[in-house]
N, C-alpha and C positions, 0 to 999 in steps of 0.2 A: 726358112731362109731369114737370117739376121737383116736387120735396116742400118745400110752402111753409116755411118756420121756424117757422109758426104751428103746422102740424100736428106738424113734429118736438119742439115744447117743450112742447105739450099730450103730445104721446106721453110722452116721460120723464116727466112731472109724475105721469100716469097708474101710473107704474110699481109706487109702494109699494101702491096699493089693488087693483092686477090679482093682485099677491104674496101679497096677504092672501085675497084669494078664491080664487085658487089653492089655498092652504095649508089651506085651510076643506074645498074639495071634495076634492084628495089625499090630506091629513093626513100628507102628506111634503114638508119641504122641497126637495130633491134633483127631487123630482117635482114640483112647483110653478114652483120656476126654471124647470126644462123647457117647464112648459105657458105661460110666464108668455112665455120667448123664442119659443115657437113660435107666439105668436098674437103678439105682436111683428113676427114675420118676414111672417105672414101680411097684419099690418093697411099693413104697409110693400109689401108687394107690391098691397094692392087699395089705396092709397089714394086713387087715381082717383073711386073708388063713393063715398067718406066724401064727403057735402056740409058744406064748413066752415059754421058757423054752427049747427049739428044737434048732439046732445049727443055726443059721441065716446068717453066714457066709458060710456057705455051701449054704442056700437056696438064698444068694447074689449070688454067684456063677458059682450056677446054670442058674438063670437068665440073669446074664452077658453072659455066654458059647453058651446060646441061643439064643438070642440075635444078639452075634457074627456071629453063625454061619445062623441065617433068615436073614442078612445082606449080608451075603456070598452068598446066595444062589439069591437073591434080583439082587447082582449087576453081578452074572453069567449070568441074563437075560437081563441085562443091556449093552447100546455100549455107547461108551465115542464116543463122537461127537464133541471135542470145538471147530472143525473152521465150523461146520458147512454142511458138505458134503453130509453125510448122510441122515440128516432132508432137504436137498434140495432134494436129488433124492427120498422120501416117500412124498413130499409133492402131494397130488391129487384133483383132480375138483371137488369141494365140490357134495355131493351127493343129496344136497335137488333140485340144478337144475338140474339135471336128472330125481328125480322123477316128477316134473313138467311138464319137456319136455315129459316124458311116458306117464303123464295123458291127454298132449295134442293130442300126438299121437293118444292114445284111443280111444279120443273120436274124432281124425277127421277120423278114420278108421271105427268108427259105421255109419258116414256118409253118408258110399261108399254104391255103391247096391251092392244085396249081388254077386252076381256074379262076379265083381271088387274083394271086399274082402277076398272070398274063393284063387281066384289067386293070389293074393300080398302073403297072408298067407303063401301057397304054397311053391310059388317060393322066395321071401324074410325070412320069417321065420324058414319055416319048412325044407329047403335046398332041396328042390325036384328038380329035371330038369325038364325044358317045356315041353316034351315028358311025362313024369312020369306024372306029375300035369295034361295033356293034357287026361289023362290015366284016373285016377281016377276022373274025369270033365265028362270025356266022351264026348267029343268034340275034333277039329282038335288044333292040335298045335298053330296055327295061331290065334284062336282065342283065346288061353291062353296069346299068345304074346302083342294082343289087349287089352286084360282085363287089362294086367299086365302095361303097357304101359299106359293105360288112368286110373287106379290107381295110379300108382307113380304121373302124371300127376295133377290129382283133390288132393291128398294128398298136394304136394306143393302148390297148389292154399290154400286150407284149413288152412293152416300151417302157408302161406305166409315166402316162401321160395322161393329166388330167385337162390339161386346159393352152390357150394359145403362149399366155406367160412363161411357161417352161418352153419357149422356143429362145436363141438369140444366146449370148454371153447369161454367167449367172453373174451374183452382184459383185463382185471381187473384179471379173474382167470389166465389166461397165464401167466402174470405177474410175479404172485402169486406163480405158479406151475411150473414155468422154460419153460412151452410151448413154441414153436414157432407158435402156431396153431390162434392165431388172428392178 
């Protein structure tokens, strides 16, 4: 549907009193223009809903006030950051090598016999004590100790993991993420 010349000459007419309410609720100009073009754009894109003949500077108005105030509400959720501080202390270890490193886990854990794995689970995962795990096993402590021991053990051979440094971000994410961890 075309934009009558009525509604486009009412719109510009419109324009110095939307600036001025603008100017009134930002108390910046800079910010005013802004809100002044983007209910502009808005009233140009709905002007199908404007019924001519209806006051139009009202329904300007209205869309300005809204505008305004989904702008307000916008940057209440918002933190001014300009040097930077903030977006350094959220920056984190990307998550897709994590999920890699899980999938490797996984599956060097489906590996293990099952006897190994029941104790890692156990005692790694599920926070049991050797006692407790020794308990529900039904065998001596010691031999949970063993299971648990030549588990971690074939896990790092699996993994190929030599030492605690290969845990954490490599040097590229540390970098990245303010680490000290590579």
């Amino acid at each position: 549907m075309a934009v009558s010349s009525a509604f486009k000459n009412d719109l510009l007419a419109a324009i110095p009193n939307l600036r001025a309410f603008a100017v009134s609720l930002t108390q910046n100009a800079d910010k005013a223009d802004d809100l002044v073009q983007e209910t502009l754009v808005k009233a140009w894109d709905k002007h199908e809903s404007f019924q001519m003949g209806t006051n139009l500077k009202a329904w300007l108005f209205t869309i300005l006030r809204n505008e305004f105030y989904s702008q307000m509400r916008k940057r209440g959720r918002e933190v001014q950051d300009t040097d930077g501080i903030m977006t350094e202390r959220l920056a984190v270890h990307p998550s897709q090598h994590g999920l890699l490193d899980l999938e490797d886990f996984r599956g060097a854990l489906e590996q293990l016999p099952q006897d190994q794995r029941e104790a890692i689970i156990l005692i790694g995962a599920s926070g049991f004590s050797y006692e407790e795990a020794a308990e529900i096993c039904g065998c001596a402590v010691g031999t949970i100790k063993s299971r648990v021991s030549r588990a971690r053990n074939r896990l790092q051979e699996i993994l190929k993991i030599s030492g605690e440094e290969e845990y954490g971000p490599d040097a590229i994410s540390a970098q990245v993420t303010g680490s000290n961890a590579a």
